[in-house]
Backbone atoms as SQL, in Angstrom:
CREATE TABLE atoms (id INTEGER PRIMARY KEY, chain TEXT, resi INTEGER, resn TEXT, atom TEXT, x REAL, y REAL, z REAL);
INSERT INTO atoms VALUES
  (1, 'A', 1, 'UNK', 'N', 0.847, -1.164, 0.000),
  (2, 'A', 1, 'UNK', 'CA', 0.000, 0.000, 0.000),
  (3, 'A', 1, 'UNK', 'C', 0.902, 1.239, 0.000),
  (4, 'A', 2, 'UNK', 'N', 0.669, 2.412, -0.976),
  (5, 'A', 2, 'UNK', 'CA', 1.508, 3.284, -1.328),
  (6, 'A', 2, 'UNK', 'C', 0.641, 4.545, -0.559),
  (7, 'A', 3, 'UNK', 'N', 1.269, 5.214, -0.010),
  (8, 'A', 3, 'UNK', 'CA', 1.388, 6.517, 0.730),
  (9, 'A', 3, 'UNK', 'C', 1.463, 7.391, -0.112),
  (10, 'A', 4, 'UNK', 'N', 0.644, 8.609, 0.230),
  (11, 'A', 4, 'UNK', 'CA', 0.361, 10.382, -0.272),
  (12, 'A', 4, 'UNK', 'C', 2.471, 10.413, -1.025),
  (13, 'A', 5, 'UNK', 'N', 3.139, 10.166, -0.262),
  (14, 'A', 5, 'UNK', 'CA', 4.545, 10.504, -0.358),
  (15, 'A', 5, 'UNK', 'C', 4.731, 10.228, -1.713),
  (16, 'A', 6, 'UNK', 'N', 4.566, 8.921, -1.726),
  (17, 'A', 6, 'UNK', 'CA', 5.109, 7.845, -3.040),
  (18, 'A', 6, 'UNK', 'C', 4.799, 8.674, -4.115),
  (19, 'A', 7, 'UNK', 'N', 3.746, 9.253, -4.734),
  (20, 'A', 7, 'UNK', 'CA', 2.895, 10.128, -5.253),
  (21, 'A', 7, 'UNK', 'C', 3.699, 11.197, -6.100),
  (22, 'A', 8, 'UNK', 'N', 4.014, 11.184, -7.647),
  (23, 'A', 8, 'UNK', 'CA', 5.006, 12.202, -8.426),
  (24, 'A', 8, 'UNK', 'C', 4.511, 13.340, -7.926),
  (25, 'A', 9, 'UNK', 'N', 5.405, 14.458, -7.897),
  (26, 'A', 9, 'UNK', 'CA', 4.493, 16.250, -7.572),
  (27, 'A', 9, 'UNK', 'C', 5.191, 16.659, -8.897),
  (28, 'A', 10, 'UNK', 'N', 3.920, 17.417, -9.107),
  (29, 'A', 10, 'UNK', 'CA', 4.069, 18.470, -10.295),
  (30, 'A', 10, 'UNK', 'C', 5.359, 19.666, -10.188),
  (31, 'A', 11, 'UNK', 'N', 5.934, 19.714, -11.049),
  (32, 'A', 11, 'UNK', 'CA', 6.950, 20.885, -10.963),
  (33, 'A', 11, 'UNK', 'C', 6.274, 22.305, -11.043),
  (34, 'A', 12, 'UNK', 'N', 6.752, 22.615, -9.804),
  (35, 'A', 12, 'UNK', 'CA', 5.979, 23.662, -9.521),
  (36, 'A', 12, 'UNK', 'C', 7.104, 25.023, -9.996),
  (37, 'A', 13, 'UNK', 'N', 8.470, 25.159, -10.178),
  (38, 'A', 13, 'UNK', 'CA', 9.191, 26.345, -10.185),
  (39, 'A', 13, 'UNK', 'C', 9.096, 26.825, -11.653),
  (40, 'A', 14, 'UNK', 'N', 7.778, 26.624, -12.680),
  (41, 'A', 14, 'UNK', 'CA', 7.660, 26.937, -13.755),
  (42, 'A', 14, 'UNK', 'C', 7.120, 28.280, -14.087),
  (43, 'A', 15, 'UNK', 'N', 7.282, 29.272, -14.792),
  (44, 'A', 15, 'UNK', 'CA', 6.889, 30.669, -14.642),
  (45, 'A', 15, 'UNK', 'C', 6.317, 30.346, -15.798),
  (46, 'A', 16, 'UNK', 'N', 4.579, 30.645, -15.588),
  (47, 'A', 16, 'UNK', 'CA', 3.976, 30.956, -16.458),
  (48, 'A', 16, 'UNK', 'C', 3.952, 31.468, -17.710),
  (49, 'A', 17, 'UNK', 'N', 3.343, 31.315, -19.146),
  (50, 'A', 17, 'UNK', 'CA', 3.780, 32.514, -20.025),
  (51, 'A', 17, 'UNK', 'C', 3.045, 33.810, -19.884),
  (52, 'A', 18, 'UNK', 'N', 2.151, 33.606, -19.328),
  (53, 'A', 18, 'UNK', 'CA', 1.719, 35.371, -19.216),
  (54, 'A', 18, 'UNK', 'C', 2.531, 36.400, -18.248),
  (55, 'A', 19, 'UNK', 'N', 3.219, 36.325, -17.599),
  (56, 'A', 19, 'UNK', 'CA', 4.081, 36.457, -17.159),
  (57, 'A', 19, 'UNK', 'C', 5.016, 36.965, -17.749),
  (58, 'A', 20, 'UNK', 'N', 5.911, 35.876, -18.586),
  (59, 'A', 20, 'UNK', 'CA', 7.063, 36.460, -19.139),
  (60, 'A', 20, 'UNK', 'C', 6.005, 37.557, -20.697),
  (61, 'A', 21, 'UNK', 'N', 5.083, 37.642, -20.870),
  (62, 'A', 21, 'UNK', 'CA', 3.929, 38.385, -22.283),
  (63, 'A', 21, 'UNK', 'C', 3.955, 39.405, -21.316),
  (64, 'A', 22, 'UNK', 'N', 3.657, 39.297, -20.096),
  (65, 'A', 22, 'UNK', 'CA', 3.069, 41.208, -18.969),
  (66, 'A', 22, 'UNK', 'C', 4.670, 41.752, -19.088),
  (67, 'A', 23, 'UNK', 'N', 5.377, 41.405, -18.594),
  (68, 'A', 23, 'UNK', 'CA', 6.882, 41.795, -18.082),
  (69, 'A', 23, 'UNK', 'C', 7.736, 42.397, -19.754),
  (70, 'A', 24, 'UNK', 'N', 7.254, 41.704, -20.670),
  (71, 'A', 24, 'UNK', 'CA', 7.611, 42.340, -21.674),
  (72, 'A', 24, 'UNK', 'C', 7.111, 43.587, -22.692),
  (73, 'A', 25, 'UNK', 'N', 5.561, 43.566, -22.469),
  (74, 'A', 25, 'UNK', 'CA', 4.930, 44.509, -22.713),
  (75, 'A', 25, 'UNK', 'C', 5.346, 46.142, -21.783),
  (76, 'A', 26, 'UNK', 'N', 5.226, 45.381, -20.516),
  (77, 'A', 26, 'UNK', 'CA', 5.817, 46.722, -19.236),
  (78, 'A', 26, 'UNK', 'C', 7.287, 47.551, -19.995),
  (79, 'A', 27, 'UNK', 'N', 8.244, 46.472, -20.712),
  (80, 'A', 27, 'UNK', 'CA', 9.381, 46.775, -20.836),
  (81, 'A', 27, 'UNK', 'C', 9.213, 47.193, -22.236),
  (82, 'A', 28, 'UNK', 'N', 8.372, 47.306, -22.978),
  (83, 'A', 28, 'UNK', 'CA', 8.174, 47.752, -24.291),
  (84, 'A', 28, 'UNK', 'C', 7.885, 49.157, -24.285),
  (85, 'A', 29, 'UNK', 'N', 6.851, 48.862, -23.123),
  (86, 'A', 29, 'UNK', 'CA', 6.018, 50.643, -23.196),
  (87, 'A', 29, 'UNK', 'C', 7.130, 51.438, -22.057),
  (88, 'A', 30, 'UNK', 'N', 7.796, 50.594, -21.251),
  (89, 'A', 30, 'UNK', 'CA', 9.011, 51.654, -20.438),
  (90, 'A', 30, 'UNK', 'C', 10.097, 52.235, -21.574),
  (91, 'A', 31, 'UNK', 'N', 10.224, 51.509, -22.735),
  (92, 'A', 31, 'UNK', 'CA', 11.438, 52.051, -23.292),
  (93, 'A', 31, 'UNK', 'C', 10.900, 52.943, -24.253),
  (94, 'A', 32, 'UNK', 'N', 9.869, 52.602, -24.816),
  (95, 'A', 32, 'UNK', 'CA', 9.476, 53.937, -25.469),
  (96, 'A', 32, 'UNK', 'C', 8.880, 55.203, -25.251),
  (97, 'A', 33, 'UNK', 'N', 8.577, 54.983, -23.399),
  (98, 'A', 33, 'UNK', 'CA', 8.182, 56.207, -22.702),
  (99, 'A', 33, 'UNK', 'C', 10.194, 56.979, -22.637),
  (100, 'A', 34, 'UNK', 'N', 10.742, 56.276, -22.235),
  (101, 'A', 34, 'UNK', 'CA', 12.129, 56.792, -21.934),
  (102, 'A', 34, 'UNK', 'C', 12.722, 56.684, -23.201),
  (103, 'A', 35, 'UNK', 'N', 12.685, 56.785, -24.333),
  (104, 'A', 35, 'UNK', 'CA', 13.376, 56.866, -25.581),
  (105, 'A', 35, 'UNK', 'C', 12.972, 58.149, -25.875),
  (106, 'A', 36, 'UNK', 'N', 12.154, 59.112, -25.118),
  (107, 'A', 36, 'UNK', 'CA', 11.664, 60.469, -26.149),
  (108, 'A', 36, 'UNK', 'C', 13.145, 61.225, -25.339),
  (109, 'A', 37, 'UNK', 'N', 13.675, 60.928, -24.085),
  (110, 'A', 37, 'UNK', 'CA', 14.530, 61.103, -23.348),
  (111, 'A', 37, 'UNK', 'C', 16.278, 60.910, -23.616),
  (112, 'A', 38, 'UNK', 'N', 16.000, 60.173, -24.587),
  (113, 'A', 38, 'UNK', 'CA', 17.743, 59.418, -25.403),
  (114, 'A', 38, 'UNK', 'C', 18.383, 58.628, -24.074),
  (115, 'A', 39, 'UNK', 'N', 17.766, 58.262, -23.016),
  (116, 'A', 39, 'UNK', 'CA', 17.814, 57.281, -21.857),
  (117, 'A', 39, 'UNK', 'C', 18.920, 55.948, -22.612),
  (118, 'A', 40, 'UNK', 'N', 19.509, 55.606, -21.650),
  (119, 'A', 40, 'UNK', 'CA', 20.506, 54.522, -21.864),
  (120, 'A', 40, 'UNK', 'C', 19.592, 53.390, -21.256),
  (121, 'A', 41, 'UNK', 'N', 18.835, 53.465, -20.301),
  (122, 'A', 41, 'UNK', 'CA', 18.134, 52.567, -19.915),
  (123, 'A', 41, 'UNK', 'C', 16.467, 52.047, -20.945),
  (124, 'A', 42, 'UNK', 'N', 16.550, 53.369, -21.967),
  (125, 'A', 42, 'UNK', 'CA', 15.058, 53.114, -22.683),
  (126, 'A', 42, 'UNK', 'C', 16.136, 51.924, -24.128),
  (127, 'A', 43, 'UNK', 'N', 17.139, 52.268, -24.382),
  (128, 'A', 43, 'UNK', 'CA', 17.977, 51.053, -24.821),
  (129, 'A', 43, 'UNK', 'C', 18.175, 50.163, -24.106),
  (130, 'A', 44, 'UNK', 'N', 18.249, 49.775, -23.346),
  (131, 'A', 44, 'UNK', 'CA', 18.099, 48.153, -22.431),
  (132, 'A', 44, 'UNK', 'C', 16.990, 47.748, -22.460),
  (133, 'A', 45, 'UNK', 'N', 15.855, 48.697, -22.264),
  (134, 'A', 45, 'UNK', 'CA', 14.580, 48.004, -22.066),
  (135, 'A', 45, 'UNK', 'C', 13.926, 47.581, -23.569),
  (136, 'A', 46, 'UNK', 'N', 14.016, 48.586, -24.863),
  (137, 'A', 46, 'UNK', 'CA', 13.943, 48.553, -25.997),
  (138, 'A', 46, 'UNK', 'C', 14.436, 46.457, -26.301),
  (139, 'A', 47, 'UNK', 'N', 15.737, 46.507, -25.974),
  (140, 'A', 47, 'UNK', 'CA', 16.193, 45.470, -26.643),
  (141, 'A', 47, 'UNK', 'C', 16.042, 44.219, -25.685),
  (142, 'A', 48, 'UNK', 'N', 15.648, 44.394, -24.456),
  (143, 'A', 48, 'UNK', 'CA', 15.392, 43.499, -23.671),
  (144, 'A', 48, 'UNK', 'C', 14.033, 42.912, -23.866),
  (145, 'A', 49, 'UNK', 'N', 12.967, 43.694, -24.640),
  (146, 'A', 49, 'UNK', 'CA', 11.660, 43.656, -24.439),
  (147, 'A', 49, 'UNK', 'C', 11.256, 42.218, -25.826),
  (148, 'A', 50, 'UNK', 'N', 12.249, 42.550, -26.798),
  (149, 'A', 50, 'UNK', 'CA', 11.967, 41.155, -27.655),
  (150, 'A', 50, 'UNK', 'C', 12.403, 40.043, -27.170),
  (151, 'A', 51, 'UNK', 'N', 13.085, 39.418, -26.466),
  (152, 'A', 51, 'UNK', 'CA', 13.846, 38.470, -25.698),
  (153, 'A', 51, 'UNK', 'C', 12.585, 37.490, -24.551),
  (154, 'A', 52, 'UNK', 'N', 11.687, 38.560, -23.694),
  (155, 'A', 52, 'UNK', 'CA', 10.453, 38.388, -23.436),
  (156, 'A', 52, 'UNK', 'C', 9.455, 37.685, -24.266),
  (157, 'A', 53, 'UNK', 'N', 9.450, 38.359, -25.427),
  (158, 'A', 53, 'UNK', 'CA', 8.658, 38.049, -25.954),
  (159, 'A', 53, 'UNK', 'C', 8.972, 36.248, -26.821),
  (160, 'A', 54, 'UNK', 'N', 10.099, 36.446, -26.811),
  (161, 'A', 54, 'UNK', 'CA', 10.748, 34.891, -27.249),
  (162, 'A', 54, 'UNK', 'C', 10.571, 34.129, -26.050),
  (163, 'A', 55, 'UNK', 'N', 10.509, 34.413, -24.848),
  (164, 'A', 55, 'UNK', 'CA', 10.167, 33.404, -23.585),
  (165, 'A', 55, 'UNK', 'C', 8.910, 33.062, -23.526),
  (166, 'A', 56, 'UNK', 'N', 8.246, 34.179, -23.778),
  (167, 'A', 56, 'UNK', 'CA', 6.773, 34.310, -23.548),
  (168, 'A', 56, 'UNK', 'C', 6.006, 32.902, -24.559),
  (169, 'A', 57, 'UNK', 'N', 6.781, 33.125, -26.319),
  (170, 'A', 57, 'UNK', 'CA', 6.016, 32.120, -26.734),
  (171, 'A', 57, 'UNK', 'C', 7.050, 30.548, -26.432),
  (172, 'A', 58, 'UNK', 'N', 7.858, 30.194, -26.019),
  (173, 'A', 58, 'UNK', 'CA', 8.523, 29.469, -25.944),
  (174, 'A', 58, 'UNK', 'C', 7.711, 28.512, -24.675),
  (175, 'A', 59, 'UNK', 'N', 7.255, 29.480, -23.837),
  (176, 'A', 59, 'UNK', 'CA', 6.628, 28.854, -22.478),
  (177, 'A', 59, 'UNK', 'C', 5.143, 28.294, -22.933),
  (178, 'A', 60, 'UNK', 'N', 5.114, 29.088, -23.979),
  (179, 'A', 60, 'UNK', 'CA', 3.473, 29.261, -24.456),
  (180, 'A', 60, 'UNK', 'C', 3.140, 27.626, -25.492),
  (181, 'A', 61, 'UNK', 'N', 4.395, 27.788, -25.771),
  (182, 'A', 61, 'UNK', 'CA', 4.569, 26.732, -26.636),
  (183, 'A', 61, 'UNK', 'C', 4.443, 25.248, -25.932),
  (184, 'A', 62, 'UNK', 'N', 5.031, 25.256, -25.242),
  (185, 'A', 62, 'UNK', 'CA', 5.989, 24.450, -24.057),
  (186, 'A', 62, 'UNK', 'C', 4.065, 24.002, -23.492),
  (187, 'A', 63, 'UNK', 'N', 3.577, 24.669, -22.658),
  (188, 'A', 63, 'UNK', 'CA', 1.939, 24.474, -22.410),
  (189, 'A', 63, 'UNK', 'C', 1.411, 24.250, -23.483),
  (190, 'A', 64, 'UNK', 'N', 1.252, 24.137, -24.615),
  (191, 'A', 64, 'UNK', 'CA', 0.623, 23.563, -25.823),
  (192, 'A', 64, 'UNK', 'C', 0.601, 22.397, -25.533),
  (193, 'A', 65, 'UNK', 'N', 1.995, 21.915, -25.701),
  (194, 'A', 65, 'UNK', 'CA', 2.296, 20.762, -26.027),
  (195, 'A', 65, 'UNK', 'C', 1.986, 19.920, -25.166),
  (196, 'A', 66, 'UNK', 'N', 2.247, 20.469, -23.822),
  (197, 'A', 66, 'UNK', 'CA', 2.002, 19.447, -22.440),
  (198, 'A', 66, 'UNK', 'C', 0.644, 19.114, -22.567),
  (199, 'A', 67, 'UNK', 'N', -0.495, 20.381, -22.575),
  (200, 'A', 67, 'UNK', 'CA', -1.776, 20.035, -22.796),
  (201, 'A', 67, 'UNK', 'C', -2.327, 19.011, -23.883),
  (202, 'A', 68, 'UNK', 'N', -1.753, 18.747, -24.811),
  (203, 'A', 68, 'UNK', 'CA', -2.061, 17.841, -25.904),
  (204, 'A', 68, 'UNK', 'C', -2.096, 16.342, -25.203);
């Protein structure tokens, strides 16, 4: 007789994709609020903000597939 223990657990340290889709949008509209500025930081966020968006569908992807 097998115990609650024995029992696989779901991996829980997985970050959602909406998540990495919010965090990149935030960083889309921060760099083009700070680009009217010539900001060094509206360039980090500018080029950081597609990188997001490659996580975003990668995770998105990733839940497709599991759900199938």
């Amino acid at each position: 007789m097998g115990s609650q223990s024995d029992t696989p657990l779901k991996k829980k340290g997985k970050i959602p994709w909406y998540v990495y889709f919010g965090g990149s949008v935030i960083y889309t509209a921060l760099g083009g609020w700070l680009l009217e500025e010539s900001s060094l930081l509206a360039v980090v966020c500018i080029i950081s903000a597609p990188v997001g968006f490659f996580f975003a569908w990668r995770a998105w992807k990733q839940d497709r597939e599991n759900a199938s």
